[in-house]
Phi, psi and omega in degrees: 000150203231132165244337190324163164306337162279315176287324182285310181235087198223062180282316170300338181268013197312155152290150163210001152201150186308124199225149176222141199249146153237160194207113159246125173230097161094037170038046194211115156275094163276127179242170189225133146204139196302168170204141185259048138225183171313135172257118210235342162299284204315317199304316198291326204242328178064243202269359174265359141312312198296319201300293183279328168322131186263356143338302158275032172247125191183130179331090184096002179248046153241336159304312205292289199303338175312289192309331173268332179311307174305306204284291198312316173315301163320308181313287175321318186302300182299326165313316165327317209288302168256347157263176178286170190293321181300318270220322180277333141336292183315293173320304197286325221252357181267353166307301169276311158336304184296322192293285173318330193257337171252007183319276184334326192287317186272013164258008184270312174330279181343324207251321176331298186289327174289002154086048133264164182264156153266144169273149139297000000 
């Protein structure tokens, strides 16, 4: 799993069309598929899309998808902490955006790492 600064904000390496992964485990084809848009479950729900999705269920990605949830949790707390409610406001939603626009990359990482192919 990659946590670096290029897997959290790798905006130029965004998904941007729709891909589809396969996996055979047990002579069984599992496929998954990314979508090369904005994801507005993850903005509205963030990891907690993650959690519950039967879609995203693949080894290590509610850690994966966990760990910027958390950093956001922090930002915020500390935004409270030193702005005004608008400014902490800004933050969260600005937050969440980023949480929706890199959702996709980063379960495309996932499936990557996780020993799926892209179909052509």
């Amino acid at each position: 799993m990659n946590f670096g600064w290029s897997e959290w904000f790798g905006f130029k390496n965004r998904v941007k069309e729709n891909m589809i992964f396969t996996k055979t485990v047990d002579g069984e084809t599992i496929t998954k598929k990314v979508y090369g848009s904005f994801n507005w479950w993850a903005l509205l729900f963030t990891w907690f899309y993650a959690l519950f999705s039967v879609r995203c269920r693949t080894p290590y990605f509610m850690i994966k998808s966990a760990v910027p949830f958390l950093a956001l949790v922090l930002v915020n707390m500390v935004a409270q902490l030193l702005f005004s409610e608008n400014v902490s406001l800004i933050i969260n939603l600005l937050g969440a955006i980023w949480y929706g626009t890199m959702f996709e990359t980063w379960f495309k990482n996932q499936l990557v790492d996780n020993g799926y192919q892209r179909e052509q």
